[in-house]
N, C-alpha and C positions, 0 to 999 in steps of 0.2 A: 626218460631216455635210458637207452641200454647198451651195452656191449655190441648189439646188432644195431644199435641208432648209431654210433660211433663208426663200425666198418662202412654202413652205407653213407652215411655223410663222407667219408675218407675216399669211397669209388664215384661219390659223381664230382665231388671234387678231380680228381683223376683223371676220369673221363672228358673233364670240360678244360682241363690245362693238355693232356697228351694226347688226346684223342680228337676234339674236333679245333675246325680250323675255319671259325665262321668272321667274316668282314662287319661287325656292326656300326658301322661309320665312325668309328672312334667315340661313341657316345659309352659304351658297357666295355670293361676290360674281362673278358672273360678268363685270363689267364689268373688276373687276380682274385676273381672272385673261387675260382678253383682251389687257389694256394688257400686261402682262407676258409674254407670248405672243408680243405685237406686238416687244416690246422687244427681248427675244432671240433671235426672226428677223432684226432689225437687225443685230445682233450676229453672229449669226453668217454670217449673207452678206458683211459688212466683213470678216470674218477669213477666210471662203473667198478672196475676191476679194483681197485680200493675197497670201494665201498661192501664188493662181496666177498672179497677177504678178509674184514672187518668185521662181518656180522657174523662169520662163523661160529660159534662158539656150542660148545657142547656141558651140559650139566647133567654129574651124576650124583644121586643120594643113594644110598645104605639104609634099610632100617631094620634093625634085628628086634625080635618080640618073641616072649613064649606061647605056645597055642593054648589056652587052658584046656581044651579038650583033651591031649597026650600029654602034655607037658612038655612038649620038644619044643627047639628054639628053632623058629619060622626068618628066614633073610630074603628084603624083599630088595631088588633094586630097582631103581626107576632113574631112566636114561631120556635125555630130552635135547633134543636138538635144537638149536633157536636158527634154522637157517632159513631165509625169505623162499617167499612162491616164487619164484622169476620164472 
């Protein structure tokens, strides 16, 4: 589950407490199941959104060497990202 699992759980939640208005003989609360819908689209877009704030992280190295072909000093960097495919 993702950022977009969390807004759509949050709209039909929505949808199903603000928008319809169906009589199911008092057997299914649909207002509740809405709230509850709503809730843990909350839920779990904070924890997406954590989670990709978290894995950000960026590494960089330095490596200096001389070329033995000139003799000049060679600076290599290598930059790497650790961030997920989403």
């Amino acid at each position: 589950m993702g950022i977009g699992s969390g807004i759509a759980l949050f709209v039909i939640g929505a949808i199903l407490v603000f928008a319809l208005n169906i009589d199911t003989g008092g057997y299914v609360d649909l207002d509740l199941i809405g709230y509850i819908l709503m809730g843990a689209g909350v839920v779990v877009f904070l924890i997406s959104l954590i989670l990709v704030m978290r894995s950000r992280r960026t590494e960089t190295v330095d490596r200096t060497a001389v070329d033995p072909a000139t003799g000049e000093r060679v600076t290599r960097r290598s930059i790497r990202n650790n961030e997920p495919l989403a």
